[in-house]
VMD Tcl script that draws the C-alpha trace (Angstrom):
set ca {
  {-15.98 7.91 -4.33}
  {-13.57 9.89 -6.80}
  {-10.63 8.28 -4.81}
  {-11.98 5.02 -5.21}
  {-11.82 4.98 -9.10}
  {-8.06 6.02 -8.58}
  {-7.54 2.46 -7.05}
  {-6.49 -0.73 -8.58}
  {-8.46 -2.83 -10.37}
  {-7.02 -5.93 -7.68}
  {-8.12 -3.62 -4.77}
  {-11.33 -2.68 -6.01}
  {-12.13 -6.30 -6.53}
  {-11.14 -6.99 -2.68}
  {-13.26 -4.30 -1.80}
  {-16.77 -5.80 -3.16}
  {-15.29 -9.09 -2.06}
  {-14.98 -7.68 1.33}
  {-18.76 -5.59 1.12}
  {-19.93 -9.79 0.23}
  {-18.13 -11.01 3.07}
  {-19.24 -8.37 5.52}
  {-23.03 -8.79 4.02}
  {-22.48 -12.79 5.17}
  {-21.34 -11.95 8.46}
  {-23.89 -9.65 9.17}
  {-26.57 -12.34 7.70}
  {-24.54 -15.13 9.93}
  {-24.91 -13.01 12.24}
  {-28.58 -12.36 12.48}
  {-28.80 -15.91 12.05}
  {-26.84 -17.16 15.26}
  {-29.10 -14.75 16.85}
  {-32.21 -16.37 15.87}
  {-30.85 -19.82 16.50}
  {-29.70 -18.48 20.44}
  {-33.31 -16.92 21.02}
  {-34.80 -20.37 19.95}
  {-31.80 -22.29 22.14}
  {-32.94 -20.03 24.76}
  {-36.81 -20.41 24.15}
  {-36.01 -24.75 23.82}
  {-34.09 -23.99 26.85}
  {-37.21 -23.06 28.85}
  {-39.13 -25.60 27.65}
  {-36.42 -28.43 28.35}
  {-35.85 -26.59 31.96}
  {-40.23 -26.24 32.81}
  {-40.01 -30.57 31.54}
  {-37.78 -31.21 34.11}
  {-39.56 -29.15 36.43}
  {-42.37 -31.50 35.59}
  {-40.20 -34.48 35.64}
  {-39.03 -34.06 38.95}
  {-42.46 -32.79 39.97}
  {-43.76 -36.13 39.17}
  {-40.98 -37.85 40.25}
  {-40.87 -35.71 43.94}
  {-45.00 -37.57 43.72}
  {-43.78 -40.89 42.96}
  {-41.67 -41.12 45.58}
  {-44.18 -39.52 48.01}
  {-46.89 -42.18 47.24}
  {-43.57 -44.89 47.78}
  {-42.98 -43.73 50.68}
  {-46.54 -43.50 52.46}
  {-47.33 -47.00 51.36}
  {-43.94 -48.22 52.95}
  {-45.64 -46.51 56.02}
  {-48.71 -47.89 55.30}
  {-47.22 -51.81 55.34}
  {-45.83 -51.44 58.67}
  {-48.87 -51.99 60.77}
  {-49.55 -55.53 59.09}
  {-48.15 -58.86 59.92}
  {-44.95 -59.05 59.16}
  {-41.68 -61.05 59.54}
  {-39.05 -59.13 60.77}
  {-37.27 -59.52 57.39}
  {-39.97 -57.68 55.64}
  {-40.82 -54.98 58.66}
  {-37.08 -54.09 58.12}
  {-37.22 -53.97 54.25}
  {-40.25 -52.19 54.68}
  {-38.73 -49.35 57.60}
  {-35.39 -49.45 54.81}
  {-37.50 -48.34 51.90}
  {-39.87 -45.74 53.55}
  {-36.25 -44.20 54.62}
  {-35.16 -44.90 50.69}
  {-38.22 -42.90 49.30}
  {-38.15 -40.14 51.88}
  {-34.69 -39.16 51.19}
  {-35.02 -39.16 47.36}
  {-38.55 -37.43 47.80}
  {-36.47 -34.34 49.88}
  {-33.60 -34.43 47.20}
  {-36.26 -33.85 44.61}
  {-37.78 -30.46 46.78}
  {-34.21 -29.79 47.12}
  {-33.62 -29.42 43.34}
  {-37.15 -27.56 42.70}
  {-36.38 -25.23 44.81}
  {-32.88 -24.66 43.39}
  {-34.85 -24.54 39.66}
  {-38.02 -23.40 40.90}
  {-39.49 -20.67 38.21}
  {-41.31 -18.85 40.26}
  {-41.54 -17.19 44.03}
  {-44.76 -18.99 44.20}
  {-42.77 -22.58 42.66}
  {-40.81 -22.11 46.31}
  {-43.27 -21.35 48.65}
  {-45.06 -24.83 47.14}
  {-41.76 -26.06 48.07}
  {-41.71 -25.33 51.48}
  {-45.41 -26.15 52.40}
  {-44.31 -29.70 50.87}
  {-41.12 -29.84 53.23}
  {-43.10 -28.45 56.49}
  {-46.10 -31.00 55.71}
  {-43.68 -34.05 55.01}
  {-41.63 -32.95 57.98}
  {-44.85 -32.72 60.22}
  {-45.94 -36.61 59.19}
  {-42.59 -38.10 59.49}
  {-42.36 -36.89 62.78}
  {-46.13 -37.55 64.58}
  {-46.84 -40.19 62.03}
  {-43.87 -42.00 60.29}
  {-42.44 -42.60 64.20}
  {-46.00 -43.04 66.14}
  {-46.30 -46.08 63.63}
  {-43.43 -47.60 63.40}
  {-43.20 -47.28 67.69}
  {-46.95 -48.73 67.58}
  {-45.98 -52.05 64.88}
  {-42.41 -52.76 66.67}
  {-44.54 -52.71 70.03}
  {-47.24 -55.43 68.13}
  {-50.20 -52.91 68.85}
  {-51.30 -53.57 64.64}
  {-54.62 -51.84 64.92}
  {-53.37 -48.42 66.79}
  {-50.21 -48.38 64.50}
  {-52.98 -48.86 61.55}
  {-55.16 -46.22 62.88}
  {-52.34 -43.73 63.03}
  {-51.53 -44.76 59.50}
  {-55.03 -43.75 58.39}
  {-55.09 -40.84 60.74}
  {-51.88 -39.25 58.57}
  {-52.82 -39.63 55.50}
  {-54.33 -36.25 55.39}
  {-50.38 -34.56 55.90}
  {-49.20 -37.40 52.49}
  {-52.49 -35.23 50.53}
  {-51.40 -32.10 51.61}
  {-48.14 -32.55 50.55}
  {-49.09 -34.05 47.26}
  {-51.31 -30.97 46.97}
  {-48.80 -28.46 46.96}
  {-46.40 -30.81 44.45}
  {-48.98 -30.89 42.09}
  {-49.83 -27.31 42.15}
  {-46.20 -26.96 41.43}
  {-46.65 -29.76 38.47}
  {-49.78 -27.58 36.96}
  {-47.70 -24.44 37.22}
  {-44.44 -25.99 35.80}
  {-47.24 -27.38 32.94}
  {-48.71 -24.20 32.03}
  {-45.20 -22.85 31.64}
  {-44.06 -25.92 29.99}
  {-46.91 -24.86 27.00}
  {-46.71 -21.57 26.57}
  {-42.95 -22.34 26.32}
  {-43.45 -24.61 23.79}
  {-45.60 -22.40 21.64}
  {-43.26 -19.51 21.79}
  {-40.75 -21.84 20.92}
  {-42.82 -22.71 18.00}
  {-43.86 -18.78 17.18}
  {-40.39 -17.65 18.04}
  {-38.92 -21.00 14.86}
  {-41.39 -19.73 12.64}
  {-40.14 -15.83 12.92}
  {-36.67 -16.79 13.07}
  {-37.04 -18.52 9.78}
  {-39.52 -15.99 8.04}
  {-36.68 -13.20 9.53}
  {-34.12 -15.13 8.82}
  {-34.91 -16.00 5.25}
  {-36.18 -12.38 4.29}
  {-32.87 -10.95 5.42}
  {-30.72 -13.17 3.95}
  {-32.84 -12.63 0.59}
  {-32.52 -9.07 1.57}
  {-28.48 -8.84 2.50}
  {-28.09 -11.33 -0.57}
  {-29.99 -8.68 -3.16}
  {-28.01 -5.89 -1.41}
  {-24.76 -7.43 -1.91}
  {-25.16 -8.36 -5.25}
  {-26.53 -5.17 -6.40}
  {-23.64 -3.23 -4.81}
  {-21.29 -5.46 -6.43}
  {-21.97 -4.69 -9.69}
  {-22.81 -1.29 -8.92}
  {-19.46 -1.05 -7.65}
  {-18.05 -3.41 -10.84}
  {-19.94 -1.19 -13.24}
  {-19.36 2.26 -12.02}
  {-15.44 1.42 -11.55}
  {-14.75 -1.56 -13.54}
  {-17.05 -2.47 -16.51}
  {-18.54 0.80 -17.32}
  {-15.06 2.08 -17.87}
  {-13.72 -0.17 -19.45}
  {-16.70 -0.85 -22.04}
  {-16.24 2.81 -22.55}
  {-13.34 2.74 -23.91}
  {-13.70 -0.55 -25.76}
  {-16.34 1.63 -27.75}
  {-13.73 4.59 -28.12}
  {-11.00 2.18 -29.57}
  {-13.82 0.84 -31.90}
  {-14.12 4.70 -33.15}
  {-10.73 5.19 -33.10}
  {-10.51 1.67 -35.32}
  {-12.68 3.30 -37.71}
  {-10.96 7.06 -38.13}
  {-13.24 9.35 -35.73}
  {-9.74 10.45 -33.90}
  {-12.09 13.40 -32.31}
  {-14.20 10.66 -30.37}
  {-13.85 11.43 -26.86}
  {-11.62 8.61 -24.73}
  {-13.38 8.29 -20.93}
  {-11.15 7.75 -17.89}
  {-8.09 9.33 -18.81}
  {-7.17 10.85 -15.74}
  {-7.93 8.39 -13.20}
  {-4.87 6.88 -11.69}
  {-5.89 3.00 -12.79}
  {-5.13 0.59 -15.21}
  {-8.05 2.14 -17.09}
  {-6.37 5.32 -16.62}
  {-3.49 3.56 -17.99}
  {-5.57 2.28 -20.99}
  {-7.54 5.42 -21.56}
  {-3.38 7.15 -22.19}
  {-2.90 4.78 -24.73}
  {-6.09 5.12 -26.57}
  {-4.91 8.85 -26.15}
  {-1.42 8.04 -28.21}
  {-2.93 6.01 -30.51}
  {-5.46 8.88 -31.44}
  {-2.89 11.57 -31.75}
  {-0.83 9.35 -33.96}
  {-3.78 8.04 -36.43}
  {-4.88 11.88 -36.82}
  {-1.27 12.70 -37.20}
  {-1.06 9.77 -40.21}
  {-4.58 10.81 -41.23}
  {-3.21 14.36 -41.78}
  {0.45 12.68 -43.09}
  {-1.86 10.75 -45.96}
  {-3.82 13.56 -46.72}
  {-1.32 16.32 -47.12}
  {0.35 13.40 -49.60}
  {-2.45 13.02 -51.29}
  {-2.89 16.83 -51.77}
  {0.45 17.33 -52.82}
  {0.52 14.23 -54.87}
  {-2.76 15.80 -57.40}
  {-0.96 18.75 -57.29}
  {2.09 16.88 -58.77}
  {-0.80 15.23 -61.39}
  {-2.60 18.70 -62.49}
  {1.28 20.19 -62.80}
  {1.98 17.69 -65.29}
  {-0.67 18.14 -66.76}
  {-0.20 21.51 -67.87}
  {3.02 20.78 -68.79}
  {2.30 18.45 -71.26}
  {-0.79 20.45 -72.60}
  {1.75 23.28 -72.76}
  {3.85 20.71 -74.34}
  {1.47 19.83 -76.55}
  {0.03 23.14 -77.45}
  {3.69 24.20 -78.32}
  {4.37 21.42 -80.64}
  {1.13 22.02 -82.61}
  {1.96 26.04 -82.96}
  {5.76 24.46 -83.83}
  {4.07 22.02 -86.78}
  {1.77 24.88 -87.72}
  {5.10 27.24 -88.33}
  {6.54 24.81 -90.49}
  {3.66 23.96 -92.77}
  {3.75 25.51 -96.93}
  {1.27 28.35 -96.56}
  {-1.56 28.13 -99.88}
  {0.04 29.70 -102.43}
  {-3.42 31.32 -103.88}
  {-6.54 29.36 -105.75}
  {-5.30 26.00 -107.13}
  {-5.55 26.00 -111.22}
  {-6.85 22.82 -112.53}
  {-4.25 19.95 -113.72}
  {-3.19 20.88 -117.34}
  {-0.52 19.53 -119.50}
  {1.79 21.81 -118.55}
  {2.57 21.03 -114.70}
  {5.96 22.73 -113.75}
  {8.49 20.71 -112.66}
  {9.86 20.23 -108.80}
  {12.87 22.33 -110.21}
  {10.83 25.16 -111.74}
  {9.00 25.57 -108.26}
  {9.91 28.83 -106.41}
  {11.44 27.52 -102.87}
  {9.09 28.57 -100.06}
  {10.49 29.20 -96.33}
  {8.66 25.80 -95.11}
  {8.95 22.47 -96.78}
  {5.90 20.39 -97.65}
  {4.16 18.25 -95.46}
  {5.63 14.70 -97.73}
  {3.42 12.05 -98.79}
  {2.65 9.13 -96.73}
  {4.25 7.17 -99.44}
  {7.00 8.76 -100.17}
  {10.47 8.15 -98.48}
  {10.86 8.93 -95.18}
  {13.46 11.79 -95.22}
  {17.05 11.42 -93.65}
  {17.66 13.35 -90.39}
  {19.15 17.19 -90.77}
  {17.84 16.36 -94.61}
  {15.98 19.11 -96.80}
  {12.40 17.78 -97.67}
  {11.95 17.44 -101.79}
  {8.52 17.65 -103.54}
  {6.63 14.76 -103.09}
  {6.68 12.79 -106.47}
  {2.76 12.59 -107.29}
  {1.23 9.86 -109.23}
  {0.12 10.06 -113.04}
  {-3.85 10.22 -113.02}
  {-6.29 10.97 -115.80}
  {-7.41 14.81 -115.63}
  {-10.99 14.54 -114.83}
  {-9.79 12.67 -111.26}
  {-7.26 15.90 -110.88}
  {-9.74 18.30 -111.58}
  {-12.08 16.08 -108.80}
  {-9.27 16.17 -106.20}
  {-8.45 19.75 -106.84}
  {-11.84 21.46 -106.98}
  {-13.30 19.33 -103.86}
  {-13.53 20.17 -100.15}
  {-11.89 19.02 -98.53}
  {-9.18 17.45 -100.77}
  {-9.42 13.61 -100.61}
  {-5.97 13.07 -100.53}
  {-4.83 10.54 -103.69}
  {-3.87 7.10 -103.95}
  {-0.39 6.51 -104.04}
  {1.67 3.91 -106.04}
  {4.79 2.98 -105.02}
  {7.51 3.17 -108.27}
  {9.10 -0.18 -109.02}
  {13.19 1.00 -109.28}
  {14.22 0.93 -112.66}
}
mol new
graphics top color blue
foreach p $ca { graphics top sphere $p radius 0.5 }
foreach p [lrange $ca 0 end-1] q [lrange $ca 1 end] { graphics top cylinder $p $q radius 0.2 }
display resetview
């Protein structure tokens, strides 16, 4: 079945289509079979009734007949002796057409031979007795005509023997055709229903078999691959991708579309990488940056000049100070200094000397209020 999975979808649907069809035929199949075997077994039975029918119709006219016979020895008109002779001749050709057409449908070797007996012994009375009585009543001798009458009914009995043993034969078949009529209805249906159950069940399971192994299956496995490949697992495995399909088709795509989301996955992260990299490099600049400003600010702070001596009356002036190789850090009120300007000595406030003996001895310094100086 590997080539079938190479197939289209459209053929692979005509193919379960055609294993339903061929699944009906065979159960329409099995059906018209039944329904011929019961044709055939209604058949008999409809064939061993008319066996019967004409059986008992081949008796009917037999009886006719005889009594026609039977009336001719009696006072008659001439009217009635020839109605009489017209319908003995009526019954005894319909009673010979009816042996005629048992024999053609007789059932049975033994269903002729009854058949002949009948002819011989109906042959045998219309010849010594049918014509001995009619001679006798045309002639006016009643009471011999009569007695020959009487004297042939034994050839009517006879032949009414063998047609009945013909009509108990024809009966006998007549029932047991009817019963396996009956036996051979209720098979046929029991049959007939438990394969169609059975060819129905088959069909449907090897449709979706077929449907699941070649159509759903496949494609619900790689509605669950997209779903991982939806969600980032690009090394989820995509069924189907070499069959020569539509899902084969599908499965490529689901191929592409996993290549190019790892190939993005590994785009963003390689981005990412590069962009921290970017984010720790500045980093380091800056807090080389910074570090170098701080050792630059440190440079260009006054060193101490030794222990400070306590505030005393005579402070040197700003002018009097020796010039050091780094300017003062100025006060946060004093004037901000022009640019490319050399810092002065910051212009302290007047305090009493216990506070400049605090500030000077403590640790560490507080550094003083400032007042601003109102310009002169």
């Amino acid at each position: 079945m590997s080539g079938f999975s190479n197939w289209r979808i459209s053929f692979k649907i005509l193919t379960i289509i055609l294993v339903l069809a061929l699944v009906a035929v065979v159960l329409s199949w099995i059906s018209v079979a039944s329904l011929r075997a019961m044709g055939q077994a209604g058949n008999a039975v409809a064939t061993a009734a008319q066996r019967n029918f004409n059986a008992g119709r081949a008796t009917a006219n037999l009886l006719a007949y005889a009594r026609n016979v039977e009336y001719l020895p009696l006072k008659l008109t001439p009217a009635d002796r020839t109605r009489f002779e017209a319908e003995a001749d009526d019954e005894i050709r319909r009673f010979r057409a009816r042996l005629d057409w048992l024999a053609r449908n007789a059932a049975s070797d033994d269903d002729r031979r009854e058949v002949d007996a009948a002819r011989t012994a109906i042959a045998r009375y219309e010849q010594s007795v049918h014509a001995e009585v009619r001679r006798l009543a045309a002639a006016g001798n009643l009471e011999q005509a009569t007695d020959a009458a009487f004297r042939g009914a034994a050839g009517i009995e006879e032949t009414r023997e063998a047609i009945r043993r013909i009509e108990d034969r024809n009966g006998r078949m007549m029932d047991a055709a009817t019963k396996a009529a009956a036996e051979l209805e209720a098979d046929s249906l029991t049959s007939t229903i438990a394969i169609s159950a059975g060819g129905i069940l088959v069909g449907i399971v090897l449709g979706l078999f077929l449907s699941a192994r070649y159509i759903t299956g496949p494609l619900n496995g790689i509605t669950a691959s997209m779903g991982l490949v939806a969600k980032g697992d690009f090394a989820a495995a995509v069924p189907g991708a070499g069959r020569g399909d539509e899902i084969g088709a599908m499965a490529g795509a689901v191929e592409v579309f996993k290549r190019n989301g790892a190939e993005a996955v590994r785009l963003a992260t390689e981005a990412e990488h590069n962009r921290l990299k970017e984010i720790e490099r500045q980093q380091r600049d800056a807090e080389r940056e910074r570090l170098a400003a701080e050792e630059r600010r440190a440079s260009t702070r006054r060193p101490p000049a030794g222990p400070r001596k306590r505030a005393s009356a005579n402070w040197p002036k700003p002018s009097s100070v020796p010039p050091t190789s780094a300017a003062p850090r100025p006060s946060a009120c004093a004037p901000r200094p022009k640019r490319n300007a050399r810092p002065r000595w910051p212009n302290w406030p007047r305090t009493s000397r216990s506070r400049w003996a605090a500030w000077s001895t403590s640790s560490p310094r507080p550094r003083p209020r400032c007042r601003r100086r109102r310009a002169p």
